[in-house]
C-alpha positions in Angstrom: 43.1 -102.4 -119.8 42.6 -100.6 -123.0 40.6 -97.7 -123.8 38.0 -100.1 -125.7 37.2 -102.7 -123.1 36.9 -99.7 -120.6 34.4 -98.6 -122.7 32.6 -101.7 -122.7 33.2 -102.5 -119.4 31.6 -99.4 -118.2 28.7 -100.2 -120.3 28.8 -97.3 -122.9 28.7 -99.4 -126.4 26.0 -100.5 -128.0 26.7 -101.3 -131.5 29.6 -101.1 -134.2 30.4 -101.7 -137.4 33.7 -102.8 -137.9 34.8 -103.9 -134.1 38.6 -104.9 -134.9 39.3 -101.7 -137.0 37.3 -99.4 -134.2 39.1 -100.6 -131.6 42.6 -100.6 -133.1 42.1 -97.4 -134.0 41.2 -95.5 -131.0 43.3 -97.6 -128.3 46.1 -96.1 -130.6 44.7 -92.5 -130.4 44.4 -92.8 -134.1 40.7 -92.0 -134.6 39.2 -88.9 -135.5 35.8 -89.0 -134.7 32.5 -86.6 -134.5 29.3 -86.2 -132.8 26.5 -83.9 -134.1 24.7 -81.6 -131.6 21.3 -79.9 -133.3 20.9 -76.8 -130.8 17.4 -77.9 -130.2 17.0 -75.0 -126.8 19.7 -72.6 -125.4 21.6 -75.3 -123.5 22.8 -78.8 -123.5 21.0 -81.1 -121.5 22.0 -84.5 -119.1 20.7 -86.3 -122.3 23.8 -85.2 -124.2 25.9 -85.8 -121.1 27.4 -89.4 -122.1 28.0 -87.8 -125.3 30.3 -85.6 -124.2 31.8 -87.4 -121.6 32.5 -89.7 -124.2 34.5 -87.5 -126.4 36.6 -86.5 -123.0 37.5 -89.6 -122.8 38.3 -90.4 -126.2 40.6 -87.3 -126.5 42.0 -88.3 -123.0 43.5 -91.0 -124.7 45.0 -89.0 -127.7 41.7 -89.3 -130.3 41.1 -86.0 -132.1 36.9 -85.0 -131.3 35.0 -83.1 -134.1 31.9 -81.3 -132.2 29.4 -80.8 -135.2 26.9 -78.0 -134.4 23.7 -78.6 -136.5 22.5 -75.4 -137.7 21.9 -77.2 -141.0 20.2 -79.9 -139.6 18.5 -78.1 -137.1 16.5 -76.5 -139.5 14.8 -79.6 -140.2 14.7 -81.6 -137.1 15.8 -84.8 -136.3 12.3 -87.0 -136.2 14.0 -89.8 -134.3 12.3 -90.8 -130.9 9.6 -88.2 -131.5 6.2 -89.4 -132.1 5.1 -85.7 -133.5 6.9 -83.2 -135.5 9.6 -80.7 -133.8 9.0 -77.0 -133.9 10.9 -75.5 -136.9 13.1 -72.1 -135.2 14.1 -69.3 -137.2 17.7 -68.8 -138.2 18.4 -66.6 -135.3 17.3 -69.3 -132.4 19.6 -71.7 -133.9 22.3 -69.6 -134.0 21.6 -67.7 -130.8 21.6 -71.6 -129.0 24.6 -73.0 -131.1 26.8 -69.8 -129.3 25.4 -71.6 -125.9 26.3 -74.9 -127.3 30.5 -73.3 -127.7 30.3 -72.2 -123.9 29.3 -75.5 -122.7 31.5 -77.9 -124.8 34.5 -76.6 -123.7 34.2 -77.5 -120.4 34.6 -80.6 -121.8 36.7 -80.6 -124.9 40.0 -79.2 -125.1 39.6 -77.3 -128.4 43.0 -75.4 -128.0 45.9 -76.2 -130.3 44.2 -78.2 -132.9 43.4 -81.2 -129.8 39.4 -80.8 -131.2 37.5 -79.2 -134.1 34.2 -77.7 -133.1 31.8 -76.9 -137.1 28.6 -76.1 -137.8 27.0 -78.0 -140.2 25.3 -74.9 -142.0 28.5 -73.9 -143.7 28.2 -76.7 -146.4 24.6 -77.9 -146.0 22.3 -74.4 -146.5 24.6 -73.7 -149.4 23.4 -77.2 -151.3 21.7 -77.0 -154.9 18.9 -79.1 -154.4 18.9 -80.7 -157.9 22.8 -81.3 -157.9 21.9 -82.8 -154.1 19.5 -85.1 -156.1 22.2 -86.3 -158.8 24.8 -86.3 -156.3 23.5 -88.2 -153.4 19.8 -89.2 -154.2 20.9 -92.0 -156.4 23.2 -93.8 -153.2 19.6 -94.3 -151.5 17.2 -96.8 -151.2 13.8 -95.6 -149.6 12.7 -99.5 -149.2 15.7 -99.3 -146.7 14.8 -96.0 -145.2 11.6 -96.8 -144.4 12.8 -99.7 -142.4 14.5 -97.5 -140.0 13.6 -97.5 -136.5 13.7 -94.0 -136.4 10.9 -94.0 -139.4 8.6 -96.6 -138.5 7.6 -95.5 -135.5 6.2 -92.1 -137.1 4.8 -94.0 -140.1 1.3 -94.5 -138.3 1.1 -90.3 -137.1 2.3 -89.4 -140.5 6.4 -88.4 -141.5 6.5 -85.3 -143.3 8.8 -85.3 -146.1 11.2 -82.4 -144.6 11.7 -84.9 -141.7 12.4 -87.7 -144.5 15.2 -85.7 -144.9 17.0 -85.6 -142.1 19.1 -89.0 -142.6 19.8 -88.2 -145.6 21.6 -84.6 -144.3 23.0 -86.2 -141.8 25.0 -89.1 -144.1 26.1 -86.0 -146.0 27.5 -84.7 -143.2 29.3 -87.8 -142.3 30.5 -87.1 -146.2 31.7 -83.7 -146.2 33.7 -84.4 -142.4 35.7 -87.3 -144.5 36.5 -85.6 -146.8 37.0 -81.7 -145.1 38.7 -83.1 -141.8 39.8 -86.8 -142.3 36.8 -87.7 -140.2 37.0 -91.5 -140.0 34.7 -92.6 -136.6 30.8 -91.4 -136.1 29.4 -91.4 -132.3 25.7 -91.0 -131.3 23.3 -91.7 -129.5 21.3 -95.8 -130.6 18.5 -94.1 -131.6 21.1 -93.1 -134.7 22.2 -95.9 -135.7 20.2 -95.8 -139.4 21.7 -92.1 -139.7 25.3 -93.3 -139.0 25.3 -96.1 -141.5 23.7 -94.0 -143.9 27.1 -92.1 -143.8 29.2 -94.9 -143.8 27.2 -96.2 -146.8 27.9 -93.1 -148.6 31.2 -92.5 -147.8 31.6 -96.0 -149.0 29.8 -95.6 -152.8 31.0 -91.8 -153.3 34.7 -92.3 -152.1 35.3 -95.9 -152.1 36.8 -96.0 -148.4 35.7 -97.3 -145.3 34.6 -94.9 -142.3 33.3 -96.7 -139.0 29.9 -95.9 -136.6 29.8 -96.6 -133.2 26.4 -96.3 -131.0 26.5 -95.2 -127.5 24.5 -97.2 -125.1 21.2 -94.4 -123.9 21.0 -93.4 -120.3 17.7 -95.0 -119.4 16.9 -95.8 -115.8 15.2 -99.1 -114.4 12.0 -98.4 -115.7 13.6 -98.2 -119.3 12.7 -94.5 -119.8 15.3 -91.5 -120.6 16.8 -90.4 -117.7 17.2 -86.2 -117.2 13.8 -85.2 -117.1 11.6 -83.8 -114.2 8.0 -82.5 -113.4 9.6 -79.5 -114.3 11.2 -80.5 -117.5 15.3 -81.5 -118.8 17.7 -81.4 -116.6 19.8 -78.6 -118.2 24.1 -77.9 -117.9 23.4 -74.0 -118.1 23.5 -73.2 -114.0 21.0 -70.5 -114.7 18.2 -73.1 -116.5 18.9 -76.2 -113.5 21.5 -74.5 -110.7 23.9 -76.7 -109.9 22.0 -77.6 -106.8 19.4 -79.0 -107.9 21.6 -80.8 -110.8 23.3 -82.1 -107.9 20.2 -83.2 -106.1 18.9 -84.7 -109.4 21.5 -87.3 -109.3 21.4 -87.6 -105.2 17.9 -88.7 -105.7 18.1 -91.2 -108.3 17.0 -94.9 -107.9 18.7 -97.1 -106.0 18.7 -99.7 -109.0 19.8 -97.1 -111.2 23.3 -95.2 -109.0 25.8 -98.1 -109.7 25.0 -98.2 -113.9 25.6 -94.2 -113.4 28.6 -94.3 -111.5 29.8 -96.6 -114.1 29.0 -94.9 -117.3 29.1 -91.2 -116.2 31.7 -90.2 -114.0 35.9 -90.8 -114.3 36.3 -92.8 -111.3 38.6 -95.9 -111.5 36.4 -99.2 -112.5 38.6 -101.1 -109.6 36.9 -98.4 -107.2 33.5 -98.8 -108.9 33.9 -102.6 -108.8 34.5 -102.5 -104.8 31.1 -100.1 -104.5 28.8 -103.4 -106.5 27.9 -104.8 -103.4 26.5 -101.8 -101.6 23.6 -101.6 -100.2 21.3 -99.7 -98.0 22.5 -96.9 -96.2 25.8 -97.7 -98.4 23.9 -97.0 -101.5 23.1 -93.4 -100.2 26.5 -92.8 -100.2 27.2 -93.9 -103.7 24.4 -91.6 -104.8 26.4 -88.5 -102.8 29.6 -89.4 -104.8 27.4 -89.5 -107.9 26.2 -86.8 -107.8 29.4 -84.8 -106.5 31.1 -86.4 -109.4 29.0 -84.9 -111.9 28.6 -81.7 -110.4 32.2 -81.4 -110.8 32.5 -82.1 -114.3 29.3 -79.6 -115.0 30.0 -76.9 -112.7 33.4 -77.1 -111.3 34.7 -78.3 -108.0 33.5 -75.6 -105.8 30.0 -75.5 -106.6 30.0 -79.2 -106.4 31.1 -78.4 -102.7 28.6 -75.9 -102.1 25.9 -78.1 -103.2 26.9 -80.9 -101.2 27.2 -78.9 -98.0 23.9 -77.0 -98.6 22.5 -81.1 -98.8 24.2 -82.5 -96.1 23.2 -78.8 -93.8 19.7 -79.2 -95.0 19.2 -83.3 -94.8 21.7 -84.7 -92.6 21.0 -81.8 -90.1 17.6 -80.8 -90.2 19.2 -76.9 -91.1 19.4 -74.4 -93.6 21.7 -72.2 -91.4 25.2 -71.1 -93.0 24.2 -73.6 -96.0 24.3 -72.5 -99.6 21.4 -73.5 -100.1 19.1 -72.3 -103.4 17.3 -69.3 -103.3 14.4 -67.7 -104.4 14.3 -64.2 -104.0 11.3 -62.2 -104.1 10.5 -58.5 -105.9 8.0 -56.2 -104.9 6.1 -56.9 -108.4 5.6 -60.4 -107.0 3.6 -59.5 -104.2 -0.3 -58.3 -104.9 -1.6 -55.9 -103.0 1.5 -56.4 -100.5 1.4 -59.9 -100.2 1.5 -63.5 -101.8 -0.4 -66.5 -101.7 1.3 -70.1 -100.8 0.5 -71.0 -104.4 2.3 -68.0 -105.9 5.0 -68.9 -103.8 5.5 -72.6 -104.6 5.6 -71.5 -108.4 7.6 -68.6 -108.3 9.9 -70.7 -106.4 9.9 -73.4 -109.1 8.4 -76.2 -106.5 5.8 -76.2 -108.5 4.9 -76.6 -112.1 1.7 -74.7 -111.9 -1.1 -73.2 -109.1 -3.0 -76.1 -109.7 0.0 -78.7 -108.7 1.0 -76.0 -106.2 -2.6 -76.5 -104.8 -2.5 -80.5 -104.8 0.7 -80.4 -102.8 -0.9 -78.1 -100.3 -3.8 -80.1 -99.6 -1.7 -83.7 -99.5 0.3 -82.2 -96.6 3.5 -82.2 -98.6 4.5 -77.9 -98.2 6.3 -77.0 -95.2 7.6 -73.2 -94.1 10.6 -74.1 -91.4 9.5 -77.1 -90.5 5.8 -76.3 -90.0 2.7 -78.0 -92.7 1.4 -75.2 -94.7 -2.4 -76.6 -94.7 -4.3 -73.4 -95.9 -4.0 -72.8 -100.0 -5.1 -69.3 -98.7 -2.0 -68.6 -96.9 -0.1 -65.7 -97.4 2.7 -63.5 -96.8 4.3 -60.2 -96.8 7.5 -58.5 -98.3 8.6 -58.3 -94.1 8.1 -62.1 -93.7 11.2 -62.8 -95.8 13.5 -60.2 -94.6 16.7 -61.3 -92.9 17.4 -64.6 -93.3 14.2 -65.4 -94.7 12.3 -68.9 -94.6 12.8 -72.3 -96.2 9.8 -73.8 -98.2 9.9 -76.9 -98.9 7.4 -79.3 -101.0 8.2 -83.1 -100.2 11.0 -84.7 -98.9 14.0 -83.3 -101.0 12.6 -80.2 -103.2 13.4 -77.1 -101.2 14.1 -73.3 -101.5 15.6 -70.5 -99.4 13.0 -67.9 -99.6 14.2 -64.1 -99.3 13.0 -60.2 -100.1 15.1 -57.5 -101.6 
């Protein structure tokens, strides 16, 4: 099988523009190929996952990644799939999240011995004369046909500031200078860029007179057809000290049964023949997809033995009703966190990041769904001393699979 109908038989592609010529091109390792990355926060997050598990596996095979790190672009903010405006962040954010962005990747990407390029964007795009922008690339687009974009339509009726009108037309140029800098001849992304990436190709096209290629990667929705990587809490992050590889772990344990197979497919390195034997699962057989799901991914993320430790602290915890010689997450409390000498259950289930807020903390107390080991916590008056979590301390749990290891210094 070659490295192109592995790709669409795991599901990943969703559109192209030249099929033949993509496909020649990186079954013979001959593609050299980028995907932008606007450091939106201080880590990468599952929704840039597929991303980059695409660009392993196109390097696997001998194509040559280009990670573009958006500190141009990230000054303006990418209005596609948002029905409001993004924050604008100083100079110093973006920079301070793009050096978070390096760690990450190359867990990833081989970047040694010219195998990858990882850029930033802001070295040719701050530096732009606005007026020669305008002669230069102004004229090669048609606003008719930028309105039409998906990723402008749907803030048409809330109102698309001009800044954001911007955005495709920073990204084409970075599509542009890649060609021409690097040899760049492939664009990756995410659907919802599909108007950006043939903006570039378009421009590449009119300015150069060659042809460069755009490839869509399918998006990581679950059954429901909503993004997948978000919780009460938030994204699930990559950075072990935003989501700990525990509850990464546990994000992908718990996910739909309709949605582990499609996962398994698209996410992790396994053989298809292997995946193909796992289609008919079901029942208890689909829990143990979900565990090699999850172990899977918590290998790529956070290494092999922290995928271990997570799996043992799930199977101690679930499969045996115990927390005892588990590594099991913790939450471990100061002596500023207790009032007066002690702390309420409400306090607790926040500072233990069970709960969002005192008020959700509150609703889960009064449904019956907080436990201490083992027993209901009914009261949203209970509370507890620095000597209660001594020791070993106490597992708190809030429903059936969000728990912590509660301890003192």
């Amino acid at each position: 099988m070659t490295l192109y109908d592995e790709l669409v038989a795991r599901g990943l592609i969703a559109q192209v523009t030249n099929e033949e010529e993509i496909k020649k091109m990186i079954n013979a390792g001959e593609a050299t190929f980028y995907i932008g990355f606007d450091p939106t926060a201080d880590s990468l997050h599952v929704g840039h996952f597929m991303a980059l598990c695409l660009m392993k596996r196109l390097q696997m095979a001998g194509n040559k990644p280009i990670a573009l790190l958006g500190g141009g672009t990230g000054m303006i903010g990418d209005p596609s799939g948002r029905t409001d405006m993004r924050q604008m962040m100083t100079k110093e954010t973006i920079n301070h999240n793009i050096e978070c962005f390096k760690k990450q990747m190359s867990r990833f990407i081989d970047f040694s011995d010219g195998k990858a390029l990882m850029v930033n964007n802001a070295d040719w795009l701050l530096d732009l004369n606005y007026v020669d922008l305008l002669r230069e690339v102004g004229a090669c687009f048609s606003v008719n046909n930028m309105l039409r974009a998906e990723c402008y339509k749907q803030r048409m009726e809330k109102g698309l500031s001009f800044l954001e009108f911007n955005y495709m037309i920073m990204q084409s140029y970075d599509f542009y200078a890649l060609y021409q800098k690097y040899g760049c001849n492939m664009q990756f992304g995410g659907n919802d860029q599909w108007s950006n990436m043939l903006g570039g190709t378009e421009l590449i096209r009119r300015k150069l007179g060659k042809d460069a290629y755009a490839m869509t990667i399918t998006l990581l929705l679950n059954s429901e057809g909503k993004k997948m990587g978000k919780t009460q809490s938030g994204a699930v992050w990559l950075d072990p000290n935003k989501t700990s590889p525990f509850d990464f772990y546990q994000y992908w344990r718990n996910v739909a049964d309709a949605d582990v197979m499609k996962c398994i497919r698209m996410l992790t390195f396994l053989p298809l023949e292997e995946i193909d034997a796992m289609a008919d699962w079901e029942g208890s057989q689909l829990n143990k997809a979900k565990e090699i799901l999850a172990y899977e991914l918590t290998k790529l993320v956070h290494g092999e033995e922290e995928a271990k430790k997570a799996e043992s602290a799930a199977k101690a915890f679930f499969v045996q009703g115990s927390a005892a010689g588990a590594d099991m997450p913790e939450c471990v409390l100061a002596e500023e966190d207790f009032t007066d000498g002690s702390i309420d259950i409400l306090s607790l289930l926040v500072k233990a990041e069970l709960a969002a807020t005192r008020s959700e903390a509150r609703r889960n107390v009064t449904q019956g769904g907080v436990t201490m080991d083992g027993e209901k916590v009914t009261d949203i008056k209970a509370s507890y001393t620095m000597d209660d979590f001594q020791g070993d301390g106490h597992v708190l749990k809030r429903g059936k699979k969000k728990f912590k290891k509660i301890l003192a210094k």
